[in-house]
C-alpha positions as CSV (number, residue, x, y, z in Angstrom):
1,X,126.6,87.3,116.0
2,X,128.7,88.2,119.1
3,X,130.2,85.2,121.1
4,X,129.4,84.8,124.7
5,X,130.9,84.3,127.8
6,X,130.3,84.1,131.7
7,X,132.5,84.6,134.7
8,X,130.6,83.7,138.0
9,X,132.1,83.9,141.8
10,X,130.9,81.7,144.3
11,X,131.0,81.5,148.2
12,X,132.5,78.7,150.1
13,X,131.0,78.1,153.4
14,X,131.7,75.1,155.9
15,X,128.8,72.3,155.5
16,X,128.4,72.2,159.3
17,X,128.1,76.1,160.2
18,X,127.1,77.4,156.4
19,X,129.9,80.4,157.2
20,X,132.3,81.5,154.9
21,X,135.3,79.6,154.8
22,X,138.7,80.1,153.8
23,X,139.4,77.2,151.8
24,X,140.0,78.5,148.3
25,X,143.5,77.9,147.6
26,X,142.8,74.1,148.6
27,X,139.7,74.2,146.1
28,X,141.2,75.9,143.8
29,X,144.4,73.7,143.7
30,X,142.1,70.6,143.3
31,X,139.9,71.5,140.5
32,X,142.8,73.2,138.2
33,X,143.8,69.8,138.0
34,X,141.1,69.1,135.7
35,X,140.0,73.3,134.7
36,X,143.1,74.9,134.3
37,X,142.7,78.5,134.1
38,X,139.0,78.2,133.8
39,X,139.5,78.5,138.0
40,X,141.0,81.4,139.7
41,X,140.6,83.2,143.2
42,X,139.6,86.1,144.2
43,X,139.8,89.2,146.8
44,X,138.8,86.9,149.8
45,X,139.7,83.2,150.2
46,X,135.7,82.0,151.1
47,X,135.5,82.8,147.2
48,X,136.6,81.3,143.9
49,X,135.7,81.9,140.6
50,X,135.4,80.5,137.2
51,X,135.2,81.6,133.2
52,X,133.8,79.4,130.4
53,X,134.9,80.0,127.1
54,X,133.8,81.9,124.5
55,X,131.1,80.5,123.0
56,X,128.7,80.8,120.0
57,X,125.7,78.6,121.1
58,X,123.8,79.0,124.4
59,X,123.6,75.2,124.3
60,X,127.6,74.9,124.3
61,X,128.3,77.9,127.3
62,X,125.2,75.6,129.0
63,X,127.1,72.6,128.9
64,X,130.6,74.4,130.2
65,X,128.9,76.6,132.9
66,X,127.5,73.3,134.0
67,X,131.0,71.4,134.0
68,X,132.7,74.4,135.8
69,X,130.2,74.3,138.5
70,X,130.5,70.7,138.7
71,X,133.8,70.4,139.1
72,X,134.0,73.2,141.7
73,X,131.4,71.5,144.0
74,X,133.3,68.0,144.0
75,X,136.5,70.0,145.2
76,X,134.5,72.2,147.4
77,X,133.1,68.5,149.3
78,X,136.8,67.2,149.7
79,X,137.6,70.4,151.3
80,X,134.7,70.2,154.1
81,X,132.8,72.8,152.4
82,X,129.7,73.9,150.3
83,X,129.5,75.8,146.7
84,X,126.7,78.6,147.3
85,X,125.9,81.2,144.5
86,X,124.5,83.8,146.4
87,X,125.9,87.9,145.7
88,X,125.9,88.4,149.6
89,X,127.0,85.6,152.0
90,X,123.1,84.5,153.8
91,X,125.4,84.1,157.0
92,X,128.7,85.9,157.8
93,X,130.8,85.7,161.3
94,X,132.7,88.5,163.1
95,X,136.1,89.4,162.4
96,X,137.6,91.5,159.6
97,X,138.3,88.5,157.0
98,X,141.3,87.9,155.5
99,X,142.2,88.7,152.5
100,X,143.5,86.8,149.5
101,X,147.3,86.9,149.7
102,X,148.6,88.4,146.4
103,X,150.5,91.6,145.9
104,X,148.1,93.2,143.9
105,X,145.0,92.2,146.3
106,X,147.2,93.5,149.6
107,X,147.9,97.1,147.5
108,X,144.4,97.0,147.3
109,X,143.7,96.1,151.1
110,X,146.1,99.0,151.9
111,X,144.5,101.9,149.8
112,X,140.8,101.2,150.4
113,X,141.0,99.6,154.0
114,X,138.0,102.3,154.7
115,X,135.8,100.3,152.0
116,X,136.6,96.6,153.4
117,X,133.8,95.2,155.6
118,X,134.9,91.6,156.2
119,X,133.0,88.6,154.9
120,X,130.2,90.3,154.5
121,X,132.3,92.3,151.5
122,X,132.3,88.9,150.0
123,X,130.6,90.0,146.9
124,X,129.8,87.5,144.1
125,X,128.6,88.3,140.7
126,X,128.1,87.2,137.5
127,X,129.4,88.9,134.3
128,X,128.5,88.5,130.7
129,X,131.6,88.8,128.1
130,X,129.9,89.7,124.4
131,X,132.6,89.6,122.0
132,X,133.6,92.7,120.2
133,X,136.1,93.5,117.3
134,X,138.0,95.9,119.2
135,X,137.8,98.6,121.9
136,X,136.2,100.9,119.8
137,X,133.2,99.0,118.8
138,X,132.8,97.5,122.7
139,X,132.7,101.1,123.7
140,X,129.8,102.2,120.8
141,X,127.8,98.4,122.0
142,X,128.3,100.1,125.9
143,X,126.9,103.5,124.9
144,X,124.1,101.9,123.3
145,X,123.3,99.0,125.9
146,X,123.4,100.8,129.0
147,X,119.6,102.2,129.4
148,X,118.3,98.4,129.1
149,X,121.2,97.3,132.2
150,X,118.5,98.0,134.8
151,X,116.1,95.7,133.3
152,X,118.6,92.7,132.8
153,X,119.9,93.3,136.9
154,X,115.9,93.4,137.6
155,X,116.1,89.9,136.2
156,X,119.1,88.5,138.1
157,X,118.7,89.7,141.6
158,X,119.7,87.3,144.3
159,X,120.9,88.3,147.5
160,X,118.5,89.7,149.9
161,X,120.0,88.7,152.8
162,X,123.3,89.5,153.9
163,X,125.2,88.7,157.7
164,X,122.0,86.8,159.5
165,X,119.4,89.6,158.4
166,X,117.1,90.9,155.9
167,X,119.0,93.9,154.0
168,X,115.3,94.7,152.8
169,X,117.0,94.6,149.0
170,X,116.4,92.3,146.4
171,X,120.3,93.2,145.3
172,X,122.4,94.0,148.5
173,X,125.1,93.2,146.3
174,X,124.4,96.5,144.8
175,X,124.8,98.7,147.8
176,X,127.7,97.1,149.1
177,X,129.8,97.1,145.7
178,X,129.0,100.9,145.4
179,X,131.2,102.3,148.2
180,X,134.0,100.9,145.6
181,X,135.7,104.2,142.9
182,X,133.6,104.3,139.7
183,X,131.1,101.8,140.5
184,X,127.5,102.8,138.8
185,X,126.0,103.4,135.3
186,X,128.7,103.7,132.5
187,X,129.5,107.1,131.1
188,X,128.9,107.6,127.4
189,X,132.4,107.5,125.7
190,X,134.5,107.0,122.2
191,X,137.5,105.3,122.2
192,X,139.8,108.4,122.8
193,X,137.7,109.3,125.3
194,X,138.0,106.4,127.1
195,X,141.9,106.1,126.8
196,X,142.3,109.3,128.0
197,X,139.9,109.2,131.3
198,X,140.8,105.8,132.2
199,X,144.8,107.0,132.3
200,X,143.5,109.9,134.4
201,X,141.6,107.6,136.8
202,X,145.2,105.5,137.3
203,X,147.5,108.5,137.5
204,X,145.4,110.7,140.4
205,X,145.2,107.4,142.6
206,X,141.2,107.2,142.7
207,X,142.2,103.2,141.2
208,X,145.3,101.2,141.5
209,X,145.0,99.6,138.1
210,X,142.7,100.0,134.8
211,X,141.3,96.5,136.3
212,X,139.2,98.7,138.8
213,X,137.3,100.3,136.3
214,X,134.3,99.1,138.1
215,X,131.3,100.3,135.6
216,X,128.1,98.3,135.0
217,X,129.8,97.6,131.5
218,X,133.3,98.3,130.6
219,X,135.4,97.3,127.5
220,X,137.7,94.1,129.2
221,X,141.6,94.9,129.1
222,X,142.5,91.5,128.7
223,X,139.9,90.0,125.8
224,X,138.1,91.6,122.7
225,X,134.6,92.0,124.7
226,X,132.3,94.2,126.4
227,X,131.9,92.9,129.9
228,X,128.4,93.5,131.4
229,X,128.8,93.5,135.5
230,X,125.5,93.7,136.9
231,X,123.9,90.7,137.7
232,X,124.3,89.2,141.3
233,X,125.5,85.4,140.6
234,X,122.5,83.0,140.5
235,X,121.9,80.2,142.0
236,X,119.9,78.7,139.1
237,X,122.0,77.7,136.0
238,X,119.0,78.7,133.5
239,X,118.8,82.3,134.7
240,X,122.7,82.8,133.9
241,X,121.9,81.6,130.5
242,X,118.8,83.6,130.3
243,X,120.5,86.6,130.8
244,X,123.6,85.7,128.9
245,X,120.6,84.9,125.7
246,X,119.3,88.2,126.1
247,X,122.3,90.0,126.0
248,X,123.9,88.7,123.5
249,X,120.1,88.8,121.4
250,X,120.1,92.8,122.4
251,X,124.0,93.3,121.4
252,X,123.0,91.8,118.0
253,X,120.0,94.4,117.1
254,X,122.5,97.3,118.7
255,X,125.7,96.4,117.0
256,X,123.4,96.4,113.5
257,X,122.5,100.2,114.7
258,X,125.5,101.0,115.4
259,X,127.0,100.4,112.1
260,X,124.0,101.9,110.8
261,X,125.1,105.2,112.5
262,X,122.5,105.7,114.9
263,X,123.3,107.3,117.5
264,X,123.0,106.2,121.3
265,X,120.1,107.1,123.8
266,X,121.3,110.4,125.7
267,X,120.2,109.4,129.2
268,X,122.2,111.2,132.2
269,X,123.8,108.7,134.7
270,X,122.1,110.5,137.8
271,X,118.9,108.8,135.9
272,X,120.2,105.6,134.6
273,X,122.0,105.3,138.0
274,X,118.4,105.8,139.8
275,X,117.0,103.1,137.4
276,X,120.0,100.1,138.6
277,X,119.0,101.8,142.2
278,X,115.4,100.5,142.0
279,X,116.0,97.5,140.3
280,X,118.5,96.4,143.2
281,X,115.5,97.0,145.7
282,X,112.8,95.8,144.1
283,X,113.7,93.6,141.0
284,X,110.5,92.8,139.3
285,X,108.0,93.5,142.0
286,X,108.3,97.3,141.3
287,X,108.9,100.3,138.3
288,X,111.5,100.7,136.3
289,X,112.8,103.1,134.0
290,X,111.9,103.3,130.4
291,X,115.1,103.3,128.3
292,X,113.6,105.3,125.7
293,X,112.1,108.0,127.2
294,X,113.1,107.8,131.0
295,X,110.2,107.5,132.5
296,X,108.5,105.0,135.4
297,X,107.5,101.7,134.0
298,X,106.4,98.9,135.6
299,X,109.6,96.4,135.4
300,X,107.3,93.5,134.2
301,X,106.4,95.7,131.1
302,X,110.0,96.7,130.6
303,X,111.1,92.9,130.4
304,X,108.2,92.5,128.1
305,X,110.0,95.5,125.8
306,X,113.4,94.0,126.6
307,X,112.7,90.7,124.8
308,X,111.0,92.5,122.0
309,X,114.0,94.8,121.2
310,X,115.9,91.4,121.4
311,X,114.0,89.1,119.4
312,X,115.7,89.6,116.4
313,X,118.8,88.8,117.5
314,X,117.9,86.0,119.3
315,X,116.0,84.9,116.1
316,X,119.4,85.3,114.1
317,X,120.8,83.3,116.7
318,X,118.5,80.2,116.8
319,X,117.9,81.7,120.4
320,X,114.5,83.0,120.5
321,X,112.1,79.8,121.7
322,X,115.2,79.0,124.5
323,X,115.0,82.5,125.8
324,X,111.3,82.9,125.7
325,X,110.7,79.9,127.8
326,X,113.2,80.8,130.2
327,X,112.1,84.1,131.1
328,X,108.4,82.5,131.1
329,X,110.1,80.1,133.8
330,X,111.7,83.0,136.2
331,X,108.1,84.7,135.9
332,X,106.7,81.8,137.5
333,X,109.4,79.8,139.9
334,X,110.3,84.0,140.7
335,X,114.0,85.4,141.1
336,X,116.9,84.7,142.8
337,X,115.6,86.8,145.6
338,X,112.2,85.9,146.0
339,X,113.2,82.2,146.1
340,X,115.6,83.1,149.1
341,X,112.8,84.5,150.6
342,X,110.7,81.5,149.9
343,X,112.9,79.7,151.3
344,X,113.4,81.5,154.6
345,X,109.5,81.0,155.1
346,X,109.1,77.5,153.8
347,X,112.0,77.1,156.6
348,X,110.5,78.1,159.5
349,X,113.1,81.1,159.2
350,X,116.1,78.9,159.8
351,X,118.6,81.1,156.9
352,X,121.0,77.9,157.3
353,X,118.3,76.1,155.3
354,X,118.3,79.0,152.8
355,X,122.3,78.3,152.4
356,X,121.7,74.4,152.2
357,X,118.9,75.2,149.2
358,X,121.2,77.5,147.5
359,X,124.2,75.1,147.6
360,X,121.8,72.6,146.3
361,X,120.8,74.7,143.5
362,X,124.0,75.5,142.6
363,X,125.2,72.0,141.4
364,X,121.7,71.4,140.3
365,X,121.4,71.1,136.3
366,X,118.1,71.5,135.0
């Protein structure tokens, strides 16, 4: 049974204007006191982010993810400001943004400057780490997990919203990450294969480093995992462990076939890419693609397939009656999305209450 892990990136924004603030290094300096390197920053200083450890029971990364958050929100209130899990800032105000001052961030700043957009670039997301035994086998677990990707982003969509207006996607996260190099659907690849495109990629300048290899899942170049990169951070703790369950339930059944030497769906990423496409619009509410066949499902019955190609991995892993009820919980309370959207109307249409809700949320533990 793989281990799992989480990263998640959060927004800071001021508790008295709910716009991004630039108080990271002060955050972060207070709560690595108590998390270590469990804290880090990131590209812009209005975010910071966190990484559990690997863990073996959903019940254990619970607990951590919990802690992390936690401790992040206490150091966020001594700063003036608010933790808020949203993958698009609800409210952004003019200017460029700064960025995070590191050398590796300002290369970055210098040789995409066309692709920065401010704090409205503020992108936060949530990504699953499923532990591997080596590059090779994370790469056969990608080839074989990508068709179902769509499907688990339909489940964790959460930011519809982006500087003061409706972007008219459940995932606007989506669309803005895309206009980075080699965002979209991984390509289907051996080890050698990957070695030898990824140096490619570095040596003709399309990325500084092999830590821009941007794909919806990519074998991680620090840790023995497969890193899955497609959900938008969530306000709601359950969902992250939702999709973290099904993940690691659905890596389970496909690392069984690929030691039994089956061989991975062959669906073209033009298709698999118009399937991630549709789930960042619609999430649930509309079709999806079928990862067997490629055609137009509806996304409700896709999740239905989803947690029965998973079931016996989330059997093996004591997981099943956790994740069922979960999922049965999203259906209802809806997703990250169409609770923002709730929100906004329960509101009166004030999208300063929508940040106070999320940053509620956020430290909430269920």
């Amino acid at each position: 049974m793989p281990t799992v892990g989480v990263e998640e990136e959060f927004l800071l924004v001021d508790r008295r204007t709910r716009l991004p603030v630039e108080r990271a290094p002060q955050v972060i300096a207070a709560a690595a006191d108590v998390l270590g390197d469990q804290v880090q920053n990131e590209f812009y200083p209005v975010q910071v982010e966190v990484s559990s450890r690997p863990a073996e029971r959903l019940d254990d990364l619970r607990a951590d993810l919990a802690r992390l958050r936690s401790v992040l929100a206490e150091a966020a209130a001594d700063a003036g400001c608010l933790l808020v899990a949203s993958g698009t800032p609800v409210l952004s105000g003019p200017g460029p943004g700064r960025i995070t001052d590191s050398p590796r961030y300002r290369r970055m700043a210098a040789r995409y400057a066309g692709v920065l957009d401010g704090y409205d670039g503020a992108l936060c997301g949530c990504h699953v780490h499923l532990g591997t035994e080596g590059r090779g086998q994370a790469l056969a677990l990608c080839n074989h997990l990508r068709p179902w990707l769509p499907v688990v982003q339909a489940l964790a969509v959460n930011s519809p919203f982006s500087a003061g207006r409706d972007s008219g996607f459940a995932s606007w996260r989506t669309v803005q990450w895309a206009r980075w190099p080699t965002v979209g659907p991984p390509p289907v690849l051996d080890e050698a294969q990957y070695e030898a495109l990824a140096d490619a990629l570095v040596e003709c300048g399309v990325l500084l480093d092999r830590r821009m290899i941007y794909w919806y899942a990519r074998p991680s170049e620090h840790v023995p995992t497969l890193e899955v990169r497609i959900a938008d951070v969530n306000a709601d703790l359950d969902t992250v462990v939702l999709l973290a369950g099904l993940l690691r339930g659905l890596s389970a059944v496909l690392l069984g076939e690929v030691g039994a030497g089956r061989p991975a769906p062959d669906l073209p990423c033009g298709v698999v890419g118009a399937a991630h496409w549709q789930a960042a619009r619609t999430g649930l509410a509309g079709d999806g693609m079928d990862p067997c066949t490629g055609r137009h499902a509806p996304m409700t019955a896709l999740v239905d397939r989803l947690l029965e190609r998973a079931a016996p991995g989330l059997a093996a892993a004591g997981d099943l009656a956790a994740v069922e009820s979960a999922l049965a919980r999203l259906r209802r309370l809806g997703t990250g999305a169409v609770r923002q959207r709730q929100a906004l109307q329960r509101h009166g249409g004030r999208l300063a209450a929508v940040v106070d809700d999320l940053a509620e949320l956020t430290v909430a533990v269920p």
